[in-house]
Backbone as a ProteinNet text record, in pm:
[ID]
protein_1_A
[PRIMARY]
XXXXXXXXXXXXXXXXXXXXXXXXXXXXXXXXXXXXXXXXXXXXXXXXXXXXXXXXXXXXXXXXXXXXX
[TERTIARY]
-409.8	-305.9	-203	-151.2	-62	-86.4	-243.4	-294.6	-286.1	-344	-294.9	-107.6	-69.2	142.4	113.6	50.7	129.6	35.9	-59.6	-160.6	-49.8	-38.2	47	219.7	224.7	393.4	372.6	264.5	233.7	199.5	130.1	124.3	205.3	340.1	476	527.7	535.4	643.1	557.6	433.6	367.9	414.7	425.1	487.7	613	721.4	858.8	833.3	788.2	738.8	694.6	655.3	543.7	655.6	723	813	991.6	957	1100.2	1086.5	953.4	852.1	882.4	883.9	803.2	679.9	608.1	419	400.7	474.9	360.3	286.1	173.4	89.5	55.6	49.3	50	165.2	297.7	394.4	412	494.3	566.9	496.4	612.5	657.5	442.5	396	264.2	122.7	161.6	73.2	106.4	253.5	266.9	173.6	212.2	150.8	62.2	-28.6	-171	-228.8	-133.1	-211.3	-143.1	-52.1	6.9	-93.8	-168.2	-219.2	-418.7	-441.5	-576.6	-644.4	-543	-533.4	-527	-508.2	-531	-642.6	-714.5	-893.3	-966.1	-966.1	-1003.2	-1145.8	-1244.4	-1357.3	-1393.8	-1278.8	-1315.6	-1272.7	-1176.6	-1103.3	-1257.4	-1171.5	-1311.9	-1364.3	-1407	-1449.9	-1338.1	-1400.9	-1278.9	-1222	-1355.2	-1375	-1222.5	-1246.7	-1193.6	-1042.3	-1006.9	-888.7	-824.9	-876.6	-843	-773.1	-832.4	-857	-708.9	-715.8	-600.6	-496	-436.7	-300.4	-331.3	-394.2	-342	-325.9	-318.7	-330.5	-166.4	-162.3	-11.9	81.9	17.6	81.6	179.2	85.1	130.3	215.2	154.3	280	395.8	438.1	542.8	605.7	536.2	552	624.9	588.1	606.9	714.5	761.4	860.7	1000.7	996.6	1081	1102.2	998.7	1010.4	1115	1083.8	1153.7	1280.6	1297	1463.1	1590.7
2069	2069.3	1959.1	1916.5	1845.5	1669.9	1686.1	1534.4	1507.3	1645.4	1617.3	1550.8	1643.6	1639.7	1493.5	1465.3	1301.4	1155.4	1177.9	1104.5	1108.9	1215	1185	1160.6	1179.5	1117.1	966	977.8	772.9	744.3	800.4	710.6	701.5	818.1	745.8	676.4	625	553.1	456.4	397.7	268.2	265	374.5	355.2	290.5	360.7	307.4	150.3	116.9	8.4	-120	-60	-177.5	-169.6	-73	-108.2	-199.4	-183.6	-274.3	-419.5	-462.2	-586.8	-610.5	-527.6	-564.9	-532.3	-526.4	-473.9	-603.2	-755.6	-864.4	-841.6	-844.5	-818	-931.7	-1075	-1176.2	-1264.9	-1158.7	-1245.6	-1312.8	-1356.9	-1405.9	-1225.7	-1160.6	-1029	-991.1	-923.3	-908.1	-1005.5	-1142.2	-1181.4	-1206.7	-1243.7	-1208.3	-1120.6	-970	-854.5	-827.7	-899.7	-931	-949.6	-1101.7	-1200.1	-1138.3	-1023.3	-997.1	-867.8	-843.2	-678.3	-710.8	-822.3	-864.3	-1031.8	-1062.4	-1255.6	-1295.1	-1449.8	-1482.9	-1582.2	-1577.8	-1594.7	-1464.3	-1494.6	-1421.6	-1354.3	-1501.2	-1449.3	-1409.5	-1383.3	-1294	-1164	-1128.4	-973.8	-870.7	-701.7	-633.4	-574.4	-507.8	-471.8	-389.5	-393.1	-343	-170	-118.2	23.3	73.7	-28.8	-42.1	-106.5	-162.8	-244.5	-119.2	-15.7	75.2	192.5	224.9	336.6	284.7	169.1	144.9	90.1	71.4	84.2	236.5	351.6	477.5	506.6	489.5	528.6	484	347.4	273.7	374.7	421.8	455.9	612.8	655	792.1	824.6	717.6	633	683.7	543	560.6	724.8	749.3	901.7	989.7	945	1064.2	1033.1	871.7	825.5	871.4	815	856.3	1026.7	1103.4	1203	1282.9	1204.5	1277.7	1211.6	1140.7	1105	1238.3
287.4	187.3	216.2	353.1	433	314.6	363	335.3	195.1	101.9	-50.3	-137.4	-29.2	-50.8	-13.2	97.6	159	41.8	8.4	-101.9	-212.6	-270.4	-430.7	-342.9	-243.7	-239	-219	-126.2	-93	-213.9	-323	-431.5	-518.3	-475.3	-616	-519.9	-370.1	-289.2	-387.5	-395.9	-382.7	-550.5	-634.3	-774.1	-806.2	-717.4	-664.8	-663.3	-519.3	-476.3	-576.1	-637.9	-788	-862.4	-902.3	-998.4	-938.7	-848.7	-785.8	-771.1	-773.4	-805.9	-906.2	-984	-1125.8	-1187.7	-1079.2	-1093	-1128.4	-1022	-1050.6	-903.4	-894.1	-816.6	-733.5	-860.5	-789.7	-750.3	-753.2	-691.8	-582.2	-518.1	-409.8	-282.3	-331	-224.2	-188.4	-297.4	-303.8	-214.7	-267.3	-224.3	-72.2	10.3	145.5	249.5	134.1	192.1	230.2	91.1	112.7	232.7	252.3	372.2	510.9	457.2	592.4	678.4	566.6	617.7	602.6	541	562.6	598.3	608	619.8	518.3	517.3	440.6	371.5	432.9	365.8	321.5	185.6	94.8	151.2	179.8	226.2	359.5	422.2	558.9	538.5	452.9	374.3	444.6	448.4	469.9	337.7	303.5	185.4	138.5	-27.6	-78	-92.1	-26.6	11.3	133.7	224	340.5	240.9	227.4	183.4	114.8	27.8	-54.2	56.2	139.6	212.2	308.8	358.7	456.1	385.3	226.2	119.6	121.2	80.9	121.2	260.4	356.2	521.1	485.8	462.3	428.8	341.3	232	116.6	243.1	222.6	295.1	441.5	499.9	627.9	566.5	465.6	397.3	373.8	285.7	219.1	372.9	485.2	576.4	660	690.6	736.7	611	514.1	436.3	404.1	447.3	428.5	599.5	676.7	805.2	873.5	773	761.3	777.9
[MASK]
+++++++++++++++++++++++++++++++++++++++++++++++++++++++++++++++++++++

């Protein structure tokens, strides 16, 4: 149940998050992130299975730091 609460809170932080952007994805802030959390060669990236799985690991981080404030 723990892991469900922390999934939908990491995914409104990452809602928050997109909308304080803007939701340009390919901005400035975004594409940093990108290269900050997978490099930046596109074609060494891990799959996108893996890329998905570790922005929620991230998402919910979030969710739990902000939560034990």
């Amino acid at each position: 149940m723990r892991f469900l609460i922390d999934t939908l809170g990491g995914l409104w932080e990452l809602a928050l998050l997109g909308a304080r952007t803007g939701f340009r994805i390919r901005g400035p802030y975004w594409r940093w992130r990108i290269e900050t959390a997978f490099g930046s060669d596109p074609g060494r990236r891990p799959p996108r299975r893996q890329r998905v799985h570790a922005v929620l690991e991230y998402a919910r981080w979030i969710y739990r730091m902000k939560r034990g404030r």
